[in-house]
C-alpha positions as CSV (number, residue, x, y, z in Angstrom):
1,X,0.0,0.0,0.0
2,X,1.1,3.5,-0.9
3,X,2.5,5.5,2.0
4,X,1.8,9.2,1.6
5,X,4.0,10.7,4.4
6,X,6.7,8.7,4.2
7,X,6.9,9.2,0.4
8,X,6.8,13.1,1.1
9,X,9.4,12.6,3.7
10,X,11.6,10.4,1.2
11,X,11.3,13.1,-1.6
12,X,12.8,16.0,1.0
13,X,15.9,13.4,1.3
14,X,16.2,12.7,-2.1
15,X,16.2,16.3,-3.1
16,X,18.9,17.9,-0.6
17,X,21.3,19.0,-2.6
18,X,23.8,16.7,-0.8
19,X,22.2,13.6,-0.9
20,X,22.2,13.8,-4.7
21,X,25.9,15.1,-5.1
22,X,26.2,11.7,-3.3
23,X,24.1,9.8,-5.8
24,X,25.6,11.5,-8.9
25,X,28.9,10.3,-7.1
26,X,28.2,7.0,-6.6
27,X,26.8,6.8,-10.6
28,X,29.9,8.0,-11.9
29,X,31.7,6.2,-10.2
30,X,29.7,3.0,-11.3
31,X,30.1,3.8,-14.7
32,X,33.9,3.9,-14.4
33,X,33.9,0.9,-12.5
34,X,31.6,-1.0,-15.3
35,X,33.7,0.5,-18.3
36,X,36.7,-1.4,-16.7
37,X,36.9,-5.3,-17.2
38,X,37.1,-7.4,-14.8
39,X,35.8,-5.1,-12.2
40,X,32.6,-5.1,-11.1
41,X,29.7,-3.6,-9.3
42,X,29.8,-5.8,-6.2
43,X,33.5,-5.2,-6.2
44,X,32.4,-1.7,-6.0
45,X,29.7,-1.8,-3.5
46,X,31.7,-3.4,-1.0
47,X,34.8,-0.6,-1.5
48,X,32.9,2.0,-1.0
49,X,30.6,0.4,1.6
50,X,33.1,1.8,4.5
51,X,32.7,5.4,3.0
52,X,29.0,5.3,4.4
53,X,29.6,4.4,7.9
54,X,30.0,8.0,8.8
55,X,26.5,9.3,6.9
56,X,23.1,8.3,7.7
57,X,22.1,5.8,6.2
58,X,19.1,7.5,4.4
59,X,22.7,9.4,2.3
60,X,24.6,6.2,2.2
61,X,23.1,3.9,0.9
62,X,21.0,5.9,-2.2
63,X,25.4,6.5,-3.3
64,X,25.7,2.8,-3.4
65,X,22.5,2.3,-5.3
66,X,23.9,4.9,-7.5
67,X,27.1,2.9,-8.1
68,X,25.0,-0.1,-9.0
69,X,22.8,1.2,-11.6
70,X,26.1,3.2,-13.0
71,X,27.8,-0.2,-12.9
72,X,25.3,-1.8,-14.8
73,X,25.6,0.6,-17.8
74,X,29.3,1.1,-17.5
75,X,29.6,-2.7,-18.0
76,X,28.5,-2.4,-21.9
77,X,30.9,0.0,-22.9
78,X,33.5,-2.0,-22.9
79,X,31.5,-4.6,-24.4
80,X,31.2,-2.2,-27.6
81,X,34.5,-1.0,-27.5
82,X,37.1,-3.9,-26.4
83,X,34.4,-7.0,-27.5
84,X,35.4,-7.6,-23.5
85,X,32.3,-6.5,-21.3
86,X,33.2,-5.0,-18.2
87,X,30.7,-6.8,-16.1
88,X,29.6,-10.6,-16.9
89,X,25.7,-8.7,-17.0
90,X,26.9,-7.1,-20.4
91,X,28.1,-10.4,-21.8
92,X,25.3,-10.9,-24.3
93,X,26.0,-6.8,-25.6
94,X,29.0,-8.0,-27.2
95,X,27.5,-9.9,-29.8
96,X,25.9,-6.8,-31.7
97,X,27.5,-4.0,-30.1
98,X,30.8,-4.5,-30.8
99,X,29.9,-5.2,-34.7
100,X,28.2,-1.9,-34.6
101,X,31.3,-0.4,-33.5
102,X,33.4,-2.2,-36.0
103,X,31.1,-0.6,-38.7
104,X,31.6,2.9,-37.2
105,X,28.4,3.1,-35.1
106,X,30.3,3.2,-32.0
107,X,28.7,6.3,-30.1
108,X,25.4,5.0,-31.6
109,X,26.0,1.5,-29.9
110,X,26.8,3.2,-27.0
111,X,23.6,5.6,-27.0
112,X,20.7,2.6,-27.3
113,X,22.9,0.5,-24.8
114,X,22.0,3.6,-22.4
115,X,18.7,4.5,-23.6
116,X,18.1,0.6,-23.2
117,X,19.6,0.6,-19.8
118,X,17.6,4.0,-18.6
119,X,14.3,2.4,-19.8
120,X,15.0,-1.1,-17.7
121,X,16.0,1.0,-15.0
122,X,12.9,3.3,-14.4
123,X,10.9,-0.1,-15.4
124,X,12.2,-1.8,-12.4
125,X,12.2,1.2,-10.1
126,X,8.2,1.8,-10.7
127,X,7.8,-2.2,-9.7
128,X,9.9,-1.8,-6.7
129,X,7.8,1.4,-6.1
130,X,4.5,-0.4,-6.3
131,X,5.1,-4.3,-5.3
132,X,7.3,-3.8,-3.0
133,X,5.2,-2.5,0.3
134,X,2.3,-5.0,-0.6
135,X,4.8,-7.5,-0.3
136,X,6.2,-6.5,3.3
137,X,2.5,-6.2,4.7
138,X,1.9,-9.6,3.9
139,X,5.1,-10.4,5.7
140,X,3.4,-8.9,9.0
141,X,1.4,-12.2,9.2
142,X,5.4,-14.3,9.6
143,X,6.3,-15.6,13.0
144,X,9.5,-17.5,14.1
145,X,8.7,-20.5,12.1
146,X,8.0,-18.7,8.9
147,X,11.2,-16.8,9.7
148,X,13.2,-20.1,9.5
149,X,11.7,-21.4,6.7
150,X,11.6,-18.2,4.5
151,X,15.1,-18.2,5.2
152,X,15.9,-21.6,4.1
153,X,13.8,-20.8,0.9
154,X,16.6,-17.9,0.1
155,X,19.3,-20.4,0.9
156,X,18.4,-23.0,-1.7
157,X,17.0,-21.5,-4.0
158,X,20.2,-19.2,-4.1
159,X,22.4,-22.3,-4.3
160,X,19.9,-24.1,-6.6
161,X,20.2,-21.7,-9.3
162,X,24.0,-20.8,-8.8
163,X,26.0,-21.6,-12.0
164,X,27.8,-24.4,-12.2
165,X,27.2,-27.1,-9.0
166,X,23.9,-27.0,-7.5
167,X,25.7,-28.9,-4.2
168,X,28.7,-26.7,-4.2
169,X,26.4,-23.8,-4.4
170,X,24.4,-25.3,-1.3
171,X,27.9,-25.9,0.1
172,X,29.1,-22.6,-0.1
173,X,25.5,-21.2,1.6
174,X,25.7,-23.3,4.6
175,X,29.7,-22.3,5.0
176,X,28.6,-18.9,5.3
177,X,25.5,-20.1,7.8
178,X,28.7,-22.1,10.4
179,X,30.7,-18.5,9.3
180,X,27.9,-17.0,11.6
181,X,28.1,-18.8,14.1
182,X,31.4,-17.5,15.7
183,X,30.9,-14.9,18.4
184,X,28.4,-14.7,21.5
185,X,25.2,-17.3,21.2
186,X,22.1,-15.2,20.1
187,X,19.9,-16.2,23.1
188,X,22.4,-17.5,25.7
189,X,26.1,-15.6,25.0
190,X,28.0,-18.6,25.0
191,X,31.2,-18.0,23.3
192,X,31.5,-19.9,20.6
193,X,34.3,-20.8,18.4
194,X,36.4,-17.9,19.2
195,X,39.8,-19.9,20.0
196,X,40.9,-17.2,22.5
197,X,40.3,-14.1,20.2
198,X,38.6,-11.7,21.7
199,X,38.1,-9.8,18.3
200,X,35.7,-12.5,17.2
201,X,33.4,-12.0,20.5
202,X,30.8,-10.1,18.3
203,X,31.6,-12.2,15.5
204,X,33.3,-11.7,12.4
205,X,32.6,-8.5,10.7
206,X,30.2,-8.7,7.7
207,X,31.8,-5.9,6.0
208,X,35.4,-7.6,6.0
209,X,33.7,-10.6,4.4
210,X,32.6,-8.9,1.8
211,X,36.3,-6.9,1.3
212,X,38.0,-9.9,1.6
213,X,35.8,-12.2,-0.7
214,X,35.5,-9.6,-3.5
215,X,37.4,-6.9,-3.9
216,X,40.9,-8.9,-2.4
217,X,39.9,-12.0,-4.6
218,X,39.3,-9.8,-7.4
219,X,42.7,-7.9,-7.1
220,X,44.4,-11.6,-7.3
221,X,42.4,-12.5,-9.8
222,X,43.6,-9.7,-12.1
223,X,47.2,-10.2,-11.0
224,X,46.6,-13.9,-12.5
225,X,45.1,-12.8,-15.7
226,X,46.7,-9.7,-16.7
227,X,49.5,-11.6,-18.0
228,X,47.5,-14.1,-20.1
229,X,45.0,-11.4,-21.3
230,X,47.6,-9.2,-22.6
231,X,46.9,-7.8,-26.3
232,X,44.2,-9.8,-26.3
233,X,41.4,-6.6,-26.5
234,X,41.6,-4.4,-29.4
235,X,40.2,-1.0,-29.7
236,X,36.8,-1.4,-32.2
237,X,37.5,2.3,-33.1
238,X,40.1,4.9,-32.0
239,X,37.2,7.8,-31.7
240,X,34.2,8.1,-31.0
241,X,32.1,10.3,-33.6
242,X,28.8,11.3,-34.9
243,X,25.9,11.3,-32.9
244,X,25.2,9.4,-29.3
245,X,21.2,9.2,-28.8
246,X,19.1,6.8,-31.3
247,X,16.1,9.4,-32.3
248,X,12.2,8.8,-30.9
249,X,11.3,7.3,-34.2
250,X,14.2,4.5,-34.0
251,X,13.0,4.0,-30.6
252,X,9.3,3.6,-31.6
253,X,10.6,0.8,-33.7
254,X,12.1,-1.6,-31.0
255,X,8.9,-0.7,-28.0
256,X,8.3,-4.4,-27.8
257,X,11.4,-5.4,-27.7
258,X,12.6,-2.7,-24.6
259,X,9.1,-3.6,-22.9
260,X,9.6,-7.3,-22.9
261,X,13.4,-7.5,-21.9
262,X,12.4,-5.3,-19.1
263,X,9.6,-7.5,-18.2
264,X,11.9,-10.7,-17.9
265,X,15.0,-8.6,-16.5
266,X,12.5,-7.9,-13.5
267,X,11.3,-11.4,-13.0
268,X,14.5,-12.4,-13.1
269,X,16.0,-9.8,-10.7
270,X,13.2,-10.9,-8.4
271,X,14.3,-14.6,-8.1
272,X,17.2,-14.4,-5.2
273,X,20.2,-16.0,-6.7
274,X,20.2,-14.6,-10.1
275,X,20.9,-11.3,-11.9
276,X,22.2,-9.1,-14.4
277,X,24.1,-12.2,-16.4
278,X,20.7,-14.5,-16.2
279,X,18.7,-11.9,-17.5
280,X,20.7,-10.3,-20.1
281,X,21.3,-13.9,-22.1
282,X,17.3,-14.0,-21.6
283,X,16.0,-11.6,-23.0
284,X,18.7,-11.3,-25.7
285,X,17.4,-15.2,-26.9
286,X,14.2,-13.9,-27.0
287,X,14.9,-10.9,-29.3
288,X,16.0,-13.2,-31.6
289,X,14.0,-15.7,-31.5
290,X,11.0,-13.3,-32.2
291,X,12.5,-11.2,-34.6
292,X,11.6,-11.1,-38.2
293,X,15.3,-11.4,-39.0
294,X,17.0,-13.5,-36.4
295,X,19.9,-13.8,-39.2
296,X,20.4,-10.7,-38.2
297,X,21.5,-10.8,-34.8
298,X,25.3,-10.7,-34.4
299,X,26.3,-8.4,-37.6
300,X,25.5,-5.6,-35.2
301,X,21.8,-4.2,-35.3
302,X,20.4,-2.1,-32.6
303,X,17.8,-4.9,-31.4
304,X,20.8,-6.7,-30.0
305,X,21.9,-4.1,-28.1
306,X,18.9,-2.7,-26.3
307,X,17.4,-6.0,-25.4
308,X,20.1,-7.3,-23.2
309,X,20.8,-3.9,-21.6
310,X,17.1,-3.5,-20.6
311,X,17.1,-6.4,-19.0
312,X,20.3,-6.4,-16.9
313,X,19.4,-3.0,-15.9
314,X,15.5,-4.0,-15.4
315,X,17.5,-6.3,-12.6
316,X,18.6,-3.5,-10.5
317,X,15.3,-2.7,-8.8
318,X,13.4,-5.8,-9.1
319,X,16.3,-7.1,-7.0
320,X,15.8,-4.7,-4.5
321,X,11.8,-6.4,-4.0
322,X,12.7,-9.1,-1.8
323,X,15.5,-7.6,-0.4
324,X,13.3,-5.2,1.5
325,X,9.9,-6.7,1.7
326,X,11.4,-10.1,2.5
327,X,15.3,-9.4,4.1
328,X,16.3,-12.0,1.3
329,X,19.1,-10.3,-0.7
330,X,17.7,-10.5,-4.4
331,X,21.8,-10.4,-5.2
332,X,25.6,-10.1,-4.3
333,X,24.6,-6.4,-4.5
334,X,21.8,-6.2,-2.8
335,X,23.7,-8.5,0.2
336,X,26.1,-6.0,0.7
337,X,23.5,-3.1,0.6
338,X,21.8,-4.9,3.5
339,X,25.0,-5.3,5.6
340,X,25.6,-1.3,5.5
341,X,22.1,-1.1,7.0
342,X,22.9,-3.8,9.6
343,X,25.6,-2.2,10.7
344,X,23.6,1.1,11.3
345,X,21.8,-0.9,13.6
346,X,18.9,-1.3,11.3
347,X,16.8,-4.3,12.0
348,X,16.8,-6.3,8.3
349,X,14.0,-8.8,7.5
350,X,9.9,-9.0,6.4
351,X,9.6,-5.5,8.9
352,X,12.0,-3.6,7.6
353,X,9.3,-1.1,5.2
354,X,6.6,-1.1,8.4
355,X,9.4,0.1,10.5
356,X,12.0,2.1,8.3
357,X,8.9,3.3,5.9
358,X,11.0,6.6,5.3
359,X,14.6,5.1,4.7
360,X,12.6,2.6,2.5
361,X,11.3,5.3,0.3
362,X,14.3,7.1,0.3
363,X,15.7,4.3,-1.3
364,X,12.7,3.6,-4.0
365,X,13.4,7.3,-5.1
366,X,17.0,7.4,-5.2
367,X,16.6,4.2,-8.0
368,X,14.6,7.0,-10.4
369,X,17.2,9.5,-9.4
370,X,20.0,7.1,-10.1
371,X,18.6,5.9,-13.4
372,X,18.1,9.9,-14.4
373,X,21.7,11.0,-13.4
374,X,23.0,7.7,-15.6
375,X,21.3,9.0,-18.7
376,X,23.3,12.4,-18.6
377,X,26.1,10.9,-17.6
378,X,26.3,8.6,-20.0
379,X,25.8,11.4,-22.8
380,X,28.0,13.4,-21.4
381,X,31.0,11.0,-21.4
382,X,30.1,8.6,-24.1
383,X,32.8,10.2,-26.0
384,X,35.7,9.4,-23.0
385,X,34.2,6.0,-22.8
386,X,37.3,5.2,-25.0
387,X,39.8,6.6,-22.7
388,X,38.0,4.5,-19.7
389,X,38.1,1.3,-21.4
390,X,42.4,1.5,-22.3
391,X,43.0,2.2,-18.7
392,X,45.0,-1.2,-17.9
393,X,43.5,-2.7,-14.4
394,X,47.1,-4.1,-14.1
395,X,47.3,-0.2,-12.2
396,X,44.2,-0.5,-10.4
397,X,44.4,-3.8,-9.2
398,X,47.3,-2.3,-6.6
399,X,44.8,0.5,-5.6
400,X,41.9,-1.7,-5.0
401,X,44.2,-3.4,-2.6
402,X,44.8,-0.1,-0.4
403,X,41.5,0.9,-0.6
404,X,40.3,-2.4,0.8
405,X,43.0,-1.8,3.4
406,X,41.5,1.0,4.7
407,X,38.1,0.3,4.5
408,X,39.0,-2.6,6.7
409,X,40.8,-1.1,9.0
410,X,38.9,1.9,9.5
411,X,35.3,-0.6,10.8
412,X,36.8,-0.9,14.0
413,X,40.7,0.5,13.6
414,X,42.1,-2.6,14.2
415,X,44.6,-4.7,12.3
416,X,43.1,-7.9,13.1
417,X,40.4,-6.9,10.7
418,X,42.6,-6.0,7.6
419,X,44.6,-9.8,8.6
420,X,40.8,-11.5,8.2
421,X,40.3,-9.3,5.5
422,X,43.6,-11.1,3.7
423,X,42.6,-14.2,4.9
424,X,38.6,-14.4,3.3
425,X,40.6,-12.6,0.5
426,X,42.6,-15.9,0.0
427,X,39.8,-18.1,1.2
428,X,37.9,-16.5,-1.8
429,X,39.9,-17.0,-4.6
430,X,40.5,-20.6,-3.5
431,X,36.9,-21.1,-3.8
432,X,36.9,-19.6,-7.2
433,X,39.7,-21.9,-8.3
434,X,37.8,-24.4,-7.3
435,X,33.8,-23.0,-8.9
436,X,32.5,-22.6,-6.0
437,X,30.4,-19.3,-6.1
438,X,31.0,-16.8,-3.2
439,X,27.3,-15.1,-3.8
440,X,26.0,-18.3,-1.3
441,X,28.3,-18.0,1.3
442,X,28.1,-14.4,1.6
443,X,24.1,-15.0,1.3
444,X,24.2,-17.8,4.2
445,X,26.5,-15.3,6.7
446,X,23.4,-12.7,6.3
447,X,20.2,-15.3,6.2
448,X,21.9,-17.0,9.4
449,X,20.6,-14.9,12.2
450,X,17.4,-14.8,10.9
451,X,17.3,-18.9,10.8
452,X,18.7,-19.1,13.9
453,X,16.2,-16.6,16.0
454,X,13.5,-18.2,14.0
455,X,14.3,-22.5,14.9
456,X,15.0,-22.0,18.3
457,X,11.9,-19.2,19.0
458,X,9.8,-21.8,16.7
459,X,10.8,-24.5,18.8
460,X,10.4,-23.0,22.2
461,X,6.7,-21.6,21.6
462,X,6.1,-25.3,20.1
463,X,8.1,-27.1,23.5
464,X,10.3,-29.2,20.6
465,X,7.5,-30.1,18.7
466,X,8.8,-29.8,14.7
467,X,5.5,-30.0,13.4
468,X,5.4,-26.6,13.6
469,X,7.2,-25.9,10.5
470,X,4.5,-28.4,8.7
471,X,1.2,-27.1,10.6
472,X,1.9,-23.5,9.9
473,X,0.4,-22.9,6.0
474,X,3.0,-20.0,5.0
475,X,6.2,-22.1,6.4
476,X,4.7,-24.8,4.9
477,X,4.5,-23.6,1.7
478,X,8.1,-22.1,2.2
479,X,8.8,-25.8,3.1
480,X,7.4,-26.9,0.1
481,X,9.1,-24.0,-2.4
482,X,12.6,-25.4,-0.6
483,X,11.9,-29.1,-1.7
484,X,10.8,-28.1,-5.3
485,X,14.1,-25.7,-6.3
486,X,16.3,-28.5,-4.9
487,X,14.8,-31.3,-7.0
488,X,14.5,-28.8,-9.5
489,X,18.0,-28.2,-9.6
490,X,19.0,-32.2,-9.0
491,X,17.1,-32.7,-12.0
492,X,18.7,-30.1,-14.3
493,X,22.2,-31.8,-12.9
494,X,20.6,-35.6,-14.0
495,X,19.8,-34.2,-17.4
496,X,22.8,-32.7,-17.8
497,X,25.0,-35.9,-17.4
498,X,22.7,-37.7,-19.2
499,X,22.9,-35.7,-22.1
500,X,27.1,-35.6,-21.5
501,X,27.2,-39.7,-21.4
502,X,25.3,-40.3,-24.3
503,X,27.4,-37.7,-26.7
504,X,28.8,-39.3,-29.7
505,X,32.8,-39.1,-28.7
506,X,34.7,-36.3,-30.7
């Protein structure tokens, strides 16, 4: 249900002049950070999550959202210029957009990938807008058990739909969940699993996770691949000329196509687990496969550009849906997003819009504020979207190292967090090296508290009895959602070996 007051109070936040010098910030700099490969706008997120903890939150976090939408964009100019996108969400803009360039259509590429992306931006933003505080009043009706279970249903169905393993996804979530666990006991403040350390009393910091697992595993990821990558990209153009913006008329011409890729960018962005590299595959398939002239489709035509940017953009607020109705983070993005408000001392889960309504509003807007700011932006610098792309992140892989230094150290100024950081920085890119996907893990540490409170109220109230998880209808259904993704995704993983074992040999 619409909330007059606290959308009037959200618009006074939105509109101080600071709070959007933050957001125009934080899209800028996601557009720099998505021009660059191999970055990315978790990687982001969590490096300039620390910069927050001396705002309020209702300044903080709109920046962040700013970086994400910027991120999102950013990603496909590389994707037209290098053939390399700069986030895996722009993958599928390669195919056309870099053709396009090749024929000289560079800045044109360039302007429908951010018309596209402005259009699945503002899409998404209105369905967060509207579906989102429906959603959190039916959570008033949750109880401990429902708790449990809803956060089990994030768990696997995050896992389930990870690429790759469905059971090293599951792996990685539960990792996260015994992650949790060290520190104080919820209810009785036993120690537990602290060896000694009396920095791990209130458990290990969420934030230095997240440095460690992304930004420090990145950095060593780029230190690995710099080498191997080298000369690899080439340049589709050496300028950028002619005009930027597709005309109304051009536009006109490809409605369906930017309505429907927004349509199935925001269902996907609303399934926890997926995202921006889901979605833009998605809808890209589908432009093609309803196109007049699907021979078309990776010579370089503007269909191919603006379906997958709608729909990885579309992501960005459908994402944000269950990740404040529901406390299930929609993303890796959205996950961090949540931790900065945790560690404000906000109170995360399904009563988060009844009790924050303001800060939640605040947030709704600053999407539609974000997506504007990304449109000038992205005219405005379309043309040093060249320059951006050639800057080697063989330099910046050493300065995303400090950064996550001090970020680190300045949650608690303590070296013992910038050690742990290292240490879940290593930790991370052995699980990379090994396909496990870090999204679960970082998922499970954030879910865990939730699961916890819930079982053990569940099972007080019910004196042991676990039949309450079965006689309850909502964590019933929960229960049954959790059975169905998991034999959904053992069934994908049967098919799939089938399929491999009765291959003719090559």
């Amino acid at each position: 249900m619409f909330k007059t007051d606290f959308f009037i109070y959200a618009l006074g936040n939105i509109l101080n002049v600071a709070n959007l010098g933050l957001i125009l910030f934080g899209v800028a700099a996601g557009i720099i950070i998505g021009a660059l490969p191999g970055l990315s706008a978790t990687m982001g997120v969590a490096l300039l999550l620390p910069l927050t903890f001396g705002m309020r939150p209702e300044s903080g976090i709109p920046m962040l959202i700013g970086l994400y939408c910027g991120a999102m964009y950013g990603g496909s100019i590389s994707a037209v210029l290098l053939h390399t996108p700069g986030t895996s969400a722009a993958a599928a803009t390669c195919v056309d957009g870099y053709p396009m360039a090749r024929k000289g259509e560079a800045g044109l590429a360039i302007g429908y990938s951010l018309v596209g992306s402005f259009f699945g931006g503002i899409f998404s933003a209105f369905l967060l807008l509207f579906l989102a505080p429906p959603l959190a009043n039916f959570s008033l009706l949750f109880g401990p058990a429902e708790y449990f279970t809803m956060a089990l249903v994030g768990l696997t169905l995050i896992a389930s739909l990870s690429s790759g393993s469905w059971i090293k996804g599951l792996m990685s979530g539960f990792l996260g969940i015994l992650l949790s666990t060290v520190g104080l006991d919820v209810m009785s403040s036993v120690s537990r699993f602290t060896f000694g350390y009396m920095q791990l009393l209130d458990g290990m910091s969420l934030v230095v996770i997240l440095i460690g697992v992304f930004s420090i595993t990145q950095a060593l990821v780029i230190f690995e691949e710099s080498a191997e990558d080298e000369g690899k990209s080439q340049l589709a153009t050496d300028a950028i000329s002619g005009r930027i913006l597709p005309t109304w008329s051009e536009l006109v011409q490809y409605k369906n196509t930017i309505l429907r890729s927004s349509l199935i960018g925001s269902f996907v962005g609303m399934v926890p687990g997926t995202g921006g590299d889901v979605a833009c595959w998605l809808a890209y398939n589908e432009a093609r496969r309803r196109s007049k002239n699907p021979e078309l489709f990776g010579t370089g035509i503007p269909e191919g550009v603006l379906a997958p940017e709608a729909a990885n953009n579309a992501v960005t607020g459908s994402a944000m849906i269950p990740t404040l109705a529901l406390g299930i983070p929609g993303s890796s993005v959205t996950a961090i997003l949540l931790s900065g408000l945790i560690f404000h001392g906000i109170r995360t889960g399904p009563r988060f819009i009844t009790e924050y309504g303001g800060l939640t509003y605040t947030i709704i807007l600053s999407m539609f504020v974000a997506n504007i700011f990304m449109l000038f932006l992205g005219v405005l610098s379309a043309k040093a979207g060249m320059k951006i792309a050639k800057i080697s992140v063989k330099i910046l892989a050493p300065f995303i190292i400090v950064l996550s230094v001090i970020g680190s150290y300045s949650l608690g100024n303590s070296m013992f967090d910038v050690g742990l950081m290292f240490v879940f920085g290593l930790f991370g890119y052995v699980l990379r090296k090994f396909n496990f996907p870090v999204s679960p893990m970082v998922i499970g540490v954030i879910l865990a508290q939730m699961a916890e409170y819930g079982l053990r109220q569940a099972l007080m109230i019910s004196r042991g009895n676990w039949l309450i998880f079965v006689q309850r209808p909502i964590s019933l259904l929960f229960l049954v959602v959790c059975v169905l993704s998991l034999a959904s995704a053992i069934r994908q993983d049967i098919s799939k070996n089938a399929k491999t074992d009765t291959s003719p040999a090559q």
